[in-house]
TIFIMI-264089 format. One record per residue: chain; residue number from 1; z, y, x of N, C-alpha, C in turn. Coordinates in steps of 0.05 Angstrom, whole numbers, always signed. Example, Ala and Ser with C-alpha at 12.3 -4.5 7.8 and 13.67 -1.06 7.14 Angstrom:
2
<mikol ch="A" i="1" n_up="+156" n_north="-114" n_east="+264" ca_up="+156" ca_north="-90" ca_east="+246" c_up="+156" c_north="-66" c_east="+264"/>
<mikol ch="A" i="2" n_up="+142" n_north="-45" n_east="+257" ca_up="+143" ca_north="-21" ca_east="+273" c_up="+157" c_north="+1" c_east="+258"/>
//
This chain:
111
<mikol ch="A" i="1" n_up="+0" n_north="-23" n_east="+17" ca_up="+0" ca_north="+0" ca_east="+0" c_up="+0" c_north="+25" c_east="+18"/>
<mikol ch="A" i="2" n_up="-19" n_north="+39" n_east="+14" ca_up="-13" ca_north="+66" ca_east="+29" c_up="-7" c_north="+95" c_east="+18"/>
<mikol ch="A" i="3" n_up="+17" n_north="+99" n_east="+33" ca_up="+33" ca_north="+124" ca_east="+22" c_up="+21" c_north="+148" c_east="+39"/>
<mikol ch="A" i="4" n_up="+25" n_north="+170" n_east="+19" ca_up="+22" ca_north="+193" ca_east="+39" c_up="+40" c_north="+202" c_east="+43"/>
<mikol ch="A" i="5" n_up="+39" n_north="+215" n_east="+66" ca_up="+61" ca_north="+220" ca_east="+85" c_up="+79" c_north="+254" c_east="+70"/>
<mikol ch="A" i="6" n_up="+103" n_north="+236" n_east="+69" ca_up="+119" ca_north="+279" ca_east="+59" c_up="+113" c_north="+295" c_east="+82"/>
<mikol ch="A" i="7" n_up="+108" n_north="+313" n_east="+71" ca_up="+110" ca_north="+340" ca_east="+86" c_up="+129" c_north="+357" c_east="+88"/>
<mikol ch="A" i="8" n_up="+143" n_north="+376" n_east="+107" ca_up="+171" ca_north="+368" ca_east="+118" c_up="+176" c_north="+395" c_east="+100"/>
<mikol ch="A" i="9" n_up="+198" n_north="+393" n_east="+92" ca_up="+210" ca_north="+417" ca_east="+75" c_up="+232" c_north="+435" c_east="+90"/>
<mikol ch="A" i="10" n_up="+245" n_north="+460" n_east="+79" ca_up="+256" ca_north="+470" ca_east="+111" c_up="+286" c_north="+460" c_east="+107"/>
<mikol ch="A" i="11" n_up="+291" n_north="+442" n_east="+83" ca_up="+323" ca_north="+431" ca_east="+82" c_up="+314" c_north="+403" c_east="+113"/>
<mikol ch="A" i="12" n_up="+303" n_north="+395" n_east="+105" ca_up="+296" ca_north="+363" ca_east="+120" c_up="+295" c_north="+367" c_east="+151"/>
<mikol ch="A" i="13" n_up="+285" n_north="+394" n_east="+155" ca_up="+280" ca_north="+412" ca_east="+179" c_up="+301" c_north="+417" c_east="+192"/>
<mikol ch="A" i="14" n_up="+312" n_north="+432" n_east="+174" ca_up="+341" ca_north="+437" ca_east="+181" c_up="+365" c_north="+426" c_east="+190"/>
<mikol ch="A" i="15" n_up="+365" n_north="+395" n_east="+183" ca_up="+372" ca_north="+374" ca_east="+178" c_up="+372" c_north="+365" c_east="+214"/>
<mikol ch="A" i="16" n_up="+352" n_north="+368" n_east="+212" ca_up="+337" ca_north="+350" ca_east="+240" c_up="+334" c_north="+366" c_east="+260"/>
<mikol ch="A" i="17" n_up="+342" n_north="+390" n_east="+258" ca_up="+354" ca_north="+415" ca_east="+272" c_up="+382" c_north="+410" c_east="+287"/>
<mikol ch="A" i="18" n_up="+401" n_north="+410" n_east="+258" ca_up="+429" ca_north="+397" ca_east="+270" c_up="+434" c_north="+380" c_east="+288"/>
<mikol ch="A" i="19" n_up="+414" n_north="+355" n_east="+279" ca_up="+415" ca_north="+335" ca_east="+296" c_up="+414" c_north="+330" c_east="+321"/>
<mikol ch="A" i="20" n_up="+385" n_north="+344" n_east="+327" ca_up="+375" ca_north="+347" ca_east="+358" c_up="+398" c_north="+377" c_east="+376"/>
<mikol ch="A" i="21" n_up="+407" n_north="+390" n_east="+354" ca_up="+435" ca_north="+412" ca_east="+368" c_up="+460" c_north="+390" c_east="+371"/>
<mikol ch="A" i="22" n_up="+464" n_north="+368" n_east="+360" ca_up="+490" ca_north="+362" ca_east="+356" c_up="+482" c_north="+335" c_east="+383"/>
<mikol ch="A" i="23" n_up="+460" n_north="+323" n_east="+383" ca_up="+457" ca_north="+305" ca_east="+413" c_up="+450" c_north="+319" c_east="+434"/>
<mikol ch="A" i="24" n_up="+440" n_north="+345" n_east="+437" ca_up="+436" ca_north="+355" ca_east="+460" c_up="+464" c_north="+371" c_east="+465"/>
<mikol ch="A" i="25" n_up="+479" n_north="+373" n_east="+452" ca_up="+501" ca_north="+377" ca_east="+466" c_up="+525" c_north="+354" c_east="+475"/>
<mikol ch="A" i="26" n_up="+518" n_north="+331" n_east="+463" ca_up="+530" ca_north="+308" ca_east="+479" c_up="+517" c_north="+307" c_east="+507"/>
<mikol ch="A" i="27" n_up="+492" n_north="+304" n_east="+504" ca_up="+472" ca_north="+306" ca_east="+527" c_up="+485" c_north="+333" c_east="+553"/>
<mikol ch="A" i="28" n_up="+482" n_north="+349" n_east="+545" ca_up="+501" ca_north="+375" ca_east="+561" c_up="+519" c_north="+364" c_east="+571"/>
<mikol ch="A" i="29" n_up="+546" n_north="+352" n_east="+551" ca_up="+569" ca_north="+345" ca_east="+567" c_up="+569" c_north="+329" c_east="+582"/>
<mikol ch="A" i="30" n_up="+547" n_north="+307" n_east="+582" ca_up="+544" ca_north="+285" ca_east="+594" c_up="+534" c_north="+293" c_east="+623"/>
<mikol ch="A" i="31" n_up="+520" n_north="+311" n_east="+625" ca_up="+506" ca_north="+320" ca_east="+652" c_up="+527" c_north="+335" c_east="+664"/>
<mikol ch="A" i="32" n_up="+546" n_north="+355" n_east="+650" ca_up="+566" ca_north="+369" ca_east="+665" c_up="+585" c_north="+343" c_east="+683"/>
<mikol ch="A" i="33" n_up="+592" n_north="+330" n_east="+664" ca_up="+604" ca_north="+303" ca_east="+681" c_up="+593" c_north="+292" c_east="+700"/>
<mikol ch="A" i="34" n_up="+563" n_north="+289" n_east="+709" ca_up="+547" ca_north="+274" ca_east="+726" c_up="+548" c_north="+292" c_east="+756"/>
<mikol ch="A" i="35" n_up="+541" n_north="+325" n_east="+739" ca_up="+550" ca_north="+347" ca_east="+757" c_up="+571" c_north="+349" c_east="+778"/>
<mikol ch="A" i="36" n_up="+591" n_north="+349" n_east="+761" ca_up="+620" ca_north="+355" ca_east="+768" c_up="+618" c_north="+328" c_east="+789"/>
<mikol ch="A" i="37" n_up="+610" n_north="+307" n_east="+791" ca_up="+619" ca_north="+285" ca_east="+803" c_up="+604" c_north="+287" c_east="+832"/>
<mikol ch="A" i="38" n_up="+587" n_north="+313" n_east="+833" ca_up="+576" ca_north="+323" ca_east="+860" c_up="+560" c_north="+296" c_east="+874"/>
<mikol ch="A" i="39" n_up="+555" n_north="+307" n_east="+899" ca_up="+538" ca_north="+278" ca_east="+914" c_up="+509" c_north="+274" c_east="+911"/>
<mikol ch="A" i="40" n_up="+498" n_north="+267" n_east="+921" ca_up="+464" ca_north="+258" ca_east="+919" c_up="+457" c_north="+259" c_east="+889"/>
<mikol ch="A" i="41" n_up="+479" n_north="+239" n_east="+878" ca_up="+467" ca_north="+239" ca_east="+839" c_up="+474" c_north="+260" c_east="+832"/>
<mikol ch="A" i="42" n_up="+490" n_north="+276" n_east="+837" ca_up="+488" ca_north="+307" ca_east="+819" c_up="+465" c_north="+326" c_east="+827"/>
<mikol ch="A" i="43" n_up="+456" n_north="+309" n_east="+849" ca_up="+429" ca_north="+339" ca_east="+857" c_up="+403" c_north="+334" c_east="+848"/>
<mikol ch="A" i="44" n_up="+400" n_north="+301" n_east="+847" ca_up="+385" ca_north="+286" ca_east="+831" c_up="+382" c_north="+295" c_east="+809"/>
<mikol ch="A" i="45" n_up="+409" n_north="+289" n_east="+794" ca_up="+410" ca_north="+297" ca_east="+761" c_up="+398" c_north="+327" c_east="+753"/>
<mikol ch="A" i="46" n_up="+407" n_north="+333" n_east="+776" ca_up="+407" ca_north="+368" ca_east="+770" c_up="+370" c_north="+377" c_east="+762"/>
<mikol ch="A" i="47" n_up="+352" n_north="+363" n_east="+787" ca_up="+328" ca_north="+365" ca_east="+786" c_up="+311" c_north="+355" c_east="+777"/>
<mikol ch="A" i="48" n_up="+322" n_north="+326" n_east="+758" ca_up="+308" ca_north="+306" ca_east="+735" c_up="+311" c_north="+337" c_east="+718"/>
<mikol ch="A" i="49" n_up="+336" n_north="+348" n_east="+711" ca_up="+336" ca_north="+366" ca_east="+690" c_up="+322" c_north="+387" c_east="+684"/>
<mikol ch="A" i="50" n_up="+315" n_north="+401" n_east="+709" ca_up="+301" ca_north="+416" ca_east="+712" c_up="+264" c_north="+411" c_east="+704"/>
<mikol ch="A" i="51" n_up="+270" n_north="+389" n_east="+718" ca_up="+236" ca_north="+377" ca_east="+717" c_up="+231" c_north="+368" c_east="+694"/>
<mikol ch="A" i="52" n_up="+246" n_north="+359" n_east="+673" ca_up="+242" ca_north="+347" ca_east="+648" c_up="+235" c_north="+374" c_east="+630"/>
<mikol ch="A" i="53" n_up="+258" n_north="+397" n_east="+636" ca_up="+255" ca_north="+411" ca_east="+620" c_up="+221" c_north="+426" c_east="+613"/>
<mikol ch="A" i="54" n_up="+215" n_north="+439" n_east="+637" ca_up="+194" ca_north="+439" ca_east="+646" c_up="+163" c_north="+433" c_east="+630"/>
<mikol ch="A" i="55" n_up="+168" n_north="+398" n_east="+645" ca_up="+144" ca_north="+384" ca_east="+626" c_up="+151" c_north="+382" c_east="+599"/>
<mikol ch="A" i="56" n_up="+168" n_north="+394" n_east="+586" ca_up="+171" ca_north="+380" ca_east="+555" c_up="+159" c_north="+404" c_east="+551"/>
<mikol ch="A" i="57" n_up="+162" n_north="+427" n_east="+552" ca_up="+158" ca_north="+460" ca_east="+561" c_up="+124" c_north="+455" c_east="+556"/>
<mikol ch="A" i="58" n_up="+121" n_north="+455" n_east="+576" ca_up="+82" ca_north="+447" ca_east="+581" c_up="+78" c_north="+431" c_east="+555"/>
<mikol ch="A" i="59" n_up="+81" n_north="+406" n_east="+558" ca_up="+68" ca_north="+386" ca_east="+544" c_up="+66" c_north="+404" c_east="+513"/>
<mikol ch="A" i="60" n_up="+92" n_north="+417" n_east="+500" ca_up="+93" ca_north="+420" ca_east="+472" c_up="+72" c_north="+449" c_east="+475"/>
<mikol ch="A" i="61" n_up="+75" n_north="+460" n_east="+484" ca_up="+50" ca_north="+493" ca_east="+487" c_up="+27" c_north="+474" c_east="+482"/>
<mikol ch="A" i="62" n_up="+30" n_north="+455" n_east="+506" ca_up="-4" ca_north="+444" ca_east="+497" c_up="-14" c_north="+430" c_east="+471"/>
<mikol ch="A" i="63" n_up="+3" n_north="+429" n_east="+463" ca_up="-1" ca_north="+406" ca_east="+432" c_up="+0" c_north="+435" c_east="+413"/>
<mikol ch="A" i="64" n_up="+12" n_north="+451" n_east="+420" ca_up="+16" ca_north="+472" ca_east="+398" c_up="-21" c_north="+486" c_east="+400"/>
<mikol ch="A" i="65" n_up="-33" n_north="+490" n_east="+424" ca_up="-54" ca_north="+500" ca_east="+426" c_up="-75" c_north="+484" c_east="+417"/>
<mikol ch="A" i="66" n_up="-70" n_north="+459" n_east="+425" ca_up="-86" ca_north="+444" ca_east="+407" c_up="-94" c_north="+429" c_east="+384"/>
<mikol ch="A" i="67" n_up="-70" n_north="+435" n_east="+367" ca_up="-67" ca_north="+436" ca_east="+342" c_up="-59" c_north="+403" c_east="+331"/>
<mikol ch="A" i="68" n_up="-44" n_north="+391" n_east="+353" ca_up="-39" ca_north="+367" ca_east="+347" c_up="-7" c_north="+375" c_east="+336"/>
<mikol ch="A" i="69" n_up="+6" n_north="+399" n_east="+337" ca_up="+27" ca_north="+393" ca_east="+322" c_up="+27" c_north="+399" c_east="+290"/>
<mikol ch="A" i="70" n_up="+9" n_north="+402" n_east="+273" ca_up="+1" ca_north="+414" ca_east="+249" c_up="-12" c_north="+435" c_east="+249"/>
<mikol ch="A" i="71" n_up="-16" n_north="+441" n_east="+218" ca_up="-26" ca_north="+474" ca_east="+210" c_up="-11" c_north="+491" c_east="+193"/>
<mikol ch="A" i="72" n_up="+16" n_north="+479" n_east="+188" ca_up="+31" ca_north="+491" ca_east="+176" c_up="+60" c_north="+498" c_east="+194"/>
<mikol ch="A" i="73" n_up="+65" n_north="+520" n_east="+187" ca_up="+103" ca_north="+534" ca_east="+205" c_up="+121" c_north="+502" c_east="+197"/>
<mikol ch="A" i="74" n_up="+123" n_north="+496" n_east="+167" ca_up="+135" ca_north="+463" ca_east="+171" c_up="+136" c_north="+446" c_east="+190"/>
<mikol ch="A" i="75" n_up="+108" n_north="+449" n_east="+186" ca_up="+95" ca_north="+424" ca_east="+203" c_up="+97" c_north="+430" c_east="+238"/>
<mikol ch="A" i="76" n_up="+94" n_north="+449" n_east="+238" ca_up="+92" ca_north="+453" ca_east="+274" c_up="+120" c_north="+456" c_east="+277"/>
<mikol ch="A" i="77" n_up="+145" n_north="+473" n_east="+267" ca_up="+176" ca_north="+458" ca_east="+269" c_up="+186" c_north="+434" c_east="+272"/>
<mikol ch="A" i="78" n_up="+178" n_north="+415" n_east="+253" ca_up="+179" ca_north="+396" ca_east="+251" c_up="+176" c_north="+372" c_east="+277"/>
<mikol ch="A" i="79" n_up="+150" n_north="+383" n_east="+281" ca_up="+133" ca_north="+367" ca_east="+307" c_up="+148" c_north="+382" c_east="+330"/>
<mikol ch="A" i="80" n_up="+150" n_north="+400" n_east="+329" ca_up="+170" ca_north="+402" ca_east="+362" c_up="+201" c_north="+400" c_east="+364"/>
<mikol ch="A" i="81" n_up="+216" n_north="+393" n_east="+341" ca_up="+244" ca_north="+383" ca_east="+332" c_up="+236" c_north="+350" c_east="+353"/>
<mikol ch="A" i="82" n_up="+217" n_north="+333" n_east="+340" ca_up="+211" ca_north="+305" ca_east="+343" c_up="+199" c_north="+314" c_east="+375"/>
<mikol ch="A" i="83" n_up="+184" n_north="+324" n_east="+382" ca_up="+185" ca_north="+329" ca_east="+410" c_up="+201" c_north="+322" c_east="+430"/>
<mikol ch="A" i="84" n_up="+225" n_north="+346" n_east="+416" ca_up="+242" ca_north="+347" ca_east="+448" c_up="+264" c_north="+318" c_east="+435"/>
<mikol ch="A" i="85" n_up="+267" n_north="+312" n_east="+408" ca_up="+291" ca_north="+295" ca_east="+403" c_up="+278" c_north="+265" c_east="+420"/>
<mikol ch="A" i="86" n_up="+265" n_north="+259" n_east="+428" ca_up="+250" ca_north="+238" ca_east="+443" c_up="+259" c_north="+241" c_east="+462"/>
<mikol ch="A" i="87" n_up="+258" n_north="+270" n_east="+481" ca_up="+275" ca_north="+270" ca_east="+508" c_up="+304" c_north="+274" c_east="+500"/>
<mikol ch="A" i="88" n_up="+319" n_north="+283" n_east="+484" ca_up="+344" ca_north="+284" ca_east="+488" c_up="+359" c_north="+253" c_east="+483"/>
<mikol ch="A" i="89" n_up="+343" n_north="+242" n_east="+466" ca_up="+351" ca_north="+212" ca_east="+455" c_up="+357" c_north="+188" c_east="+481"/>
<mikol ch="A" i="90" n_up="+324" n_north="+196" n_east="+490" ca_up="+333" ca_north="+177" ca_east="+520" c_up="+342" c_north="+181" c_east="+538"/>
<mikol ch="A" i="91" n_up="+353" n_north="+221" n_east="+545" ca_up="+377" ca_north="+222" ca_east="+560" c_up="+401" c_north="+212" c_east="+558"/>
<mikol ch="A" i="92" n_up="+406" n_north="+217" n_east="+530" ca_up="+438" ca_north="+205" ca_east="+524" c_up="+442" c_north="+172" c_east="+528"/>
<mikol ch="A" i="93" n_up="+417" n_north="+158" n_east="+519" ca_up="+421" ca_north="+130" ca_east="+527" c_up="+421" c_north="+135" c_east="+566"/>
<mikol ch="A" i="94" n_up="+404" n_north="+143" n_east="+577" ca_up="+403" ca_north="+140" ca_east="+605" c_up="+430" c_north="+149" c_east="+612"/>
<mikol ch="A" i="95" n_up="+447" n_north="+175" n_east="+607" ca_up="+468" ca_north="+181" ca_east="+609" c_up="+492" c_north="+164" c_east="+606"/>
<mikol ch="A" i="96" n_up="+487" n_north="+156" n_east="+578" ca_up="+514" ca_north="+138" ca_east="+578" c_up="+511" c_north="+110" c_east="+590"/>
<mikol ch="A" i="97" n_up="+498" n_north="+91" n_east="+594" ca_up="+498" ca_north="+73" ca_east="+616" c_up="+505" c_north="+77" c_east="+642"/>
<mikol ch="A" i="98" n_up="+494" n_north="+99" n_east="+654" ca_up="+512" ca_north="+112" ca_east="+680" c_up="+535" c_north="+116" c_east="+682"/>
<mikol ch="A" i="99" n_up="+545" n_north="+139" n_east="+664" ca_up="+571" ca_north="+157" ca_east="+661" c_up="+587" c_north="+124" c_east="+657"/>
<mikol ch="A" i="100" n_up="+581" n_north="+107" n_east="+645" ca_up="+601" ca_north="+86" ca_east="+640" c_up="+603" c_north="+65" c_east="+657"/>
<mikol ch="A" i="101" n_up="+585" n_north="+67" n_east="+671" ca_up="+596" ca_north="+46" ca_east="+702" c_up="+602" c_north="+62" c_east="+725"/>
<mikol ch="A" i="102" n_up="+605" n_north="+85" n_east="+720" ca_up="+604" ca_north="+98" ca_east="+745" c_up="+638" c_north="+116" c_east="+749"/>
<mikol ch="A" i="103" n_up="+656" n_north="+113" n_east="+717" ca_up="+682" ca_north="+114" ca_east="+704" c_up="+708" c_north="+95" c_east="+729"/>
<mikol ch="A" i="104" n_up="+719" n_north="+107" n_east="+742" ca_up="+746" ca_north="+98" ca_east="+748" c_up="+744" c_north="+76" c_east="+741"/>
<mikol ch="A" i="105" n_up="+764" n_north="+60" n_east="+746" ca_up="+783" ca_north="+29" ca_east="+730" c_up="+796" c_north="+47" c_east="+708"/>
<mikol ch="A" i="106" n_up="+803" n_north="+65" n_east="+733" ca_up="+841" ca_north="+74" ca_east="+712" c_up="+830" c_north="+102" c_east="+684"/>
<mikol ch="A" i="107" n_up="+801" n_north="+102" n_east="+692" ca_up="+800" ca_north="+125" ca_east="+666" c_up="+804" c_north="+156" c_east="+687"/>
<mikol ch="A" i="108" n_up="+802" n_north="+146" n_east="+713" ca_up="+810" ca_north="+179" ca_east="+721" c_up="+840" c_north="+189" c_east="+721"/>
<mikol ch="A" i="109" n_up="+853" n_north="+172" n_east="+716" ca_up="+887" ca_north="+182" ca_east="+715" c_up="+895" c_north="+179" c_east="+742"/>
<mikol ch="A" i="110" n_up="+903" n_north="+203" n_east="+750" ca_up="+923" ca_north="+198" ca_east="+784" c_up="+950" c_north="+177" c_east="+779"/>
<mikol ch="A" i="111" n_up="+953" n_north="+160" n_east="+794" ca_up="+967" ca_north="+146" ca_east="+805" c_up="+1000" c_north="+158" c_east="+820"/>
//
């Protein structure tokens, strides 16, 4: 059966707004932690971040110019919400596999 696809309304938008604000700031804390923990992986981390930011930067201008994100203000919101939530999604998974083997025994409590 084929459905046609909804077209994004600005509640649903909004919605998926929150979302991608409420994981990219897990994402934030998670990198402040990676930070703070200094060393080769914090300079690492530091310049995956930079460089990610970047190409997500490029890549979405280019889809906006070429009209692969819609023809409607919905529609092109919409499409760059799902954009960047793609990179924030698989930071926090990349993040939290790290951040959690990389955790004290003791949790960080002085002894």
């Amino acid at each position: 059966m084929n459905s046609i696809p909804k077209s994004p309304n600005w509640f649903d938008i909004s919605m998926d707004a929150w979302a991608l604000a409420a994981e990219s700031n897990m994402v934030i804390a998670m990198r402040i932690g990676r930070l703070a923990q200094g060393g080769p992986a914090a300079a690492q981390e530091a310049g995956r971040m930079v460089s990610e930011k970047v190409a997500a930067h490029i890549a979405l201008g280019c889809d906006l110019m070429t009209g692969k994100l819609g023809n409607s203000p919905e529609a092109i919101v919409s499409a760059s919400i799902a954009h960047y939530s793609k990179s924030v999604v698989a930071n926090r998974k990349r993040l939290s596999g790290k951040l959690a083997t990389s955790m004290p025994e003791n949790g960080g409590e002085r002894e």
